[in-house]
C-alpha positions in Angstrom: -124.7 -85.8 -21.3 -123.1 -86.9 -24.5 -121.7 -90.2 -25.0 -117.9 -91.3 -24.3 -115.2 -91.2 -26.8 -113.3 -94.7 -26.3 -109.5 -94.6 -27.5 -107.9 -97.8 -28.8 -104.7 -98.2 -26.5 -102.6 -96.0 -29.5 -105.3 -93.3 -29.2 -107.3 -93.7 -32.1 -111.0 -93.2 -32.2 -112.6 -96.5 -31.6 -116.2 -95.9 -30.7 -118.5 -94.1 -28.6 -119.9 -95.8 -25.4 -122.4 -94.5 -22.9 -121.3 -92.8 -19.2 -122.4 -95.8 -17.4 -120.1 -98.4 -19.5 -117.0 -95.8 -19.8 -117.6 -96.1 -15.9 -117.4 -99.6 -15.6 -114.6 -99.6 -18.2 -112.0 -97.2 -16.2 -113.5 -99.0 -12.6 -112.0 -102.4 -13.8 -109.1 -101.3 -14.7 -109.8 -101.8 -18.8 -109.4 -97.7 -19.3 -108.1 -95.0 -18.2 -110.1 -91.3 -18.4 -108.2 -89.2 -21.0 -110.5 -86.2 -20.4 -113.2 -85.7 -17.9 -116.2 -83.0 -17.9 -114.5 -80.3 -15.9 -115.7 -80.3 -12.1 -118.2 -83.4 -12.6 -117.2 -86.4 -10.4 -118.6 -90.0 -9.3 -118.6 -90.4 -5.8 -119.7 -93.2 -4.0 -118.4 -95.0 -0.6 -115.6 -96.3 -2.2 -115.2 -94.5 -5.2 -114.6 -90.9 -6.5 -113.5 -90.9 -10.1 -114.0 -87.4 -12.7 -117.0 -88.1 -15.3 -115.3 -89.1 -18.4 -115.8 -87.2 -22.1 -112.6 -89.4 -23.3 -111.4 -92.7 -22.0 -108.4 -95.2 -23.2 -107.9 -98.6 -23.4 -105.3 -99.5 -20.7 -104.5 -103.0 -23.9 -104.7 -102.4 -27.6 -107.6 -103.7 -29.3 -107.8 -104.8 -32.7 -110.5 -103.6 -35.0 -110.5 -104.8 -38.6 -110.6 -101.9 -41.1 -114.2 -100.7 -42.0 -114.4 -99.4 -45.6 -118.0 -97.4 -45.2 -119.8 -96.5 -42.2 -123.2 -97.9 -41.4 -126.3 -96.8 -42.4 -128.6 -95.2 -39.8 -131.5 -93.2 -39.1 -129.5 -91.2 -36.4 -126.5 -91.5 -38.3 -128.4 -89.7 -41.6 -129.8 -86.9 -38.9 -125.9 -86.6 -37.3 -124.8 -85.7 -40.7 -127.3 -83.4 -41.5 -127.4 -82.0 -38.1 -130.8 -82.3 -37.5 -131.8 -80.0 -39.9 -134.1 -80.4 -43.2 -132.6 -80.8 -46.0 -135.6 -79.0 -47.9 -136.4 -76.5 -45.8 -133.3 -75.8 -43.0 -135.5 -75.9 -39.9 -134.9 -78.9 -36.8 -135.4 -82.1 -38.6 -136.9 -85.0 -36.7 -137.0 -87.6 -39.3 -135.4 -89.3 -42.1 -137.0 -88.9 -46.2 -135.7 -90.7 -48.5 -134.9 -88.8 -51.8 -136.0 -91.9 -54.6 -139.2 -93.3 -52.3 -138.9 -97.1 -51.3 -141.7 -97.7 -53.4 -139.6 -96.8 -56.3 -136.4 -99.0 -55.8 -135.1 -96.7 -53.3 -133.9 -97.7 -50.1 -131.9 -97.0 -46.8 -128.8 -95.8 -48.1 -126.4 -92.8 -47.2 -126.9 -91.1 -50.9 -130.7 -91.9 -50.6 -131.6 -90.2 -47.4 -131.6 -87.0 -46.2 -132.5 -85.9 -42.5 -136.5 -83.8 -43.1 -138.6 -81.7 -40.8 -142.1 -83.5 -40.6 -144.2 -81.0 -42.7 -141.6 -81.4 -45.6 -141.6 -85.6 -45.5 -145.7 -85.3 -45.7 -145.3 -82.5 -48.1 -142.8 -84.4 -50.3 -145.1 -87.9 -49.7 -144.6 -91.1 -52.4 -142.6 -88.3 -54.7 -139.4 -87.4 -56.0 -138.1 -83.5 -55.1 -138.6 -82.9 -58.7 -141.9 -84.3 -58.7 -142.7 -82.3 -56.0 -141.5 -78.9 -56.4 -138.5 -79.4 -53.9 -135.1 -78.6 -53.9 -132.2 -80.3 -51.5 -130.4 -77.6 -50.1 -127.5 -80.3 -49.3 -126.9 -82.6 -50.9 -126.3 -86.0 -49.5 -123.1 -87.8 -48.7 -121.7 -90.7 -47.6 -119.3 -89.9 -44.3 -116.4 -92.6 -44.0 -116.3 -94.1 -40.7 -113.8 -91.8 -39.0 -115.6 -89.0 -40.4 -119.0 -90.7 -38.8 -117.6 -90.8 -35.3 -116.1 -87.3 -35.6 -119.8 -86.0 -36.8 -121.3 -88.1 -33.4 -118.9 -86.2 -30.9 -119.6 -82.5 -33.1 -116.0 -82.7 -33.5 -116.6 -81.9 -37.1 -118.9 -79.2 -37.6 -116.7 -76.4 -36.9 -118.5 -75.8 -33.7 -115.7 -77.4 -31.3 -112.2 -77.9 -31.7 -110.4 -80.7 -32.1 -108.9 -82.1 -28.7 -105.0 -82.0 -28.4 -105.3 -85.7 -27.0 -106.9 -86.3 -30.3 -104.1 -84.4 -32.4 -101.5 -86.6 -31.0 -98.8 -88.4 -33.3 -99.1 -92.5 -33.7 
């Protein structure tokens, strides 16, 4: 199951948060389940609540304003969409574009998500140097556009949510 969208308490996109702490969140009264996964419930003695997708904050929370997202291997495969950048197939790691042993580093614009056989193929080189060409080319998401990329609300695939689409 995927993780939990969490609303701030004016339904903006806060973070994501796995089942078992959107749980706890809505059982002590801190959230309340926006949207659930249709016909999945908890049930217990006591309890019997629908399995949240979306929860919100019952107070509003606030966040200071992030200017870039963070940097992270997952992160770099999410916006790739686990698939090589050199070759299309399911990527399982991360390459980075300028090696580390030549000043590059963990950066959005230096990575790119890479199947296996194309991160050994590519090795201690540049694409040039290898004989490689990006087919995308990398980019750095801002931080709503990160979260939006986490849920695959931005790939075209799924819509996006009324409860998401809702005025401020």
């Amino acid at each position: 199951m995927r993780e939990t969208l969490v609303l701030n308490a004016s339904f903006e996109p806060l973070s994501t948060v796995s089942l078992r702490r959107a749980v706890v969140l809505v059982m002590r009264d801190k959230a309340v389940v926006e949207q659930a996964h249709p016909g999945l419930r908890i049930r217990a003695a006591t309890v019997d609540i629908p399995v949240p997708q979306v929860i919100r904050l019952c107070r509003y929370v606030r966040v200071p304003f992030r200017q870039r997202a963070a940097w992270s291997r997952r992160g770099v495969l999410v916006r790739d969409r686990h698939r090589c950048a050199y070759c299309g197939r399911k990527a399982t790691t991360v390459d980075h574009v300028l090696p580390r042993s030549r000043g590059g580093g963990d950066t959005w614009l230096n990575t790119v998500a890479s199947c296996s056989d194309d991160n050994s193929r590519k090795a201690d080189r540049t694409p040039e140097q290898a004989g490689m060409r990006l087919l995308t080319e990398p980019f750095e998401p801002t931080p709503a556009d990160a979260l939006l990329l986490a849920l695959g609300l931005k790939d075209g695939s799924a819509a996006v949510p009324e409860w998401l689409a809702r005025p401020a």
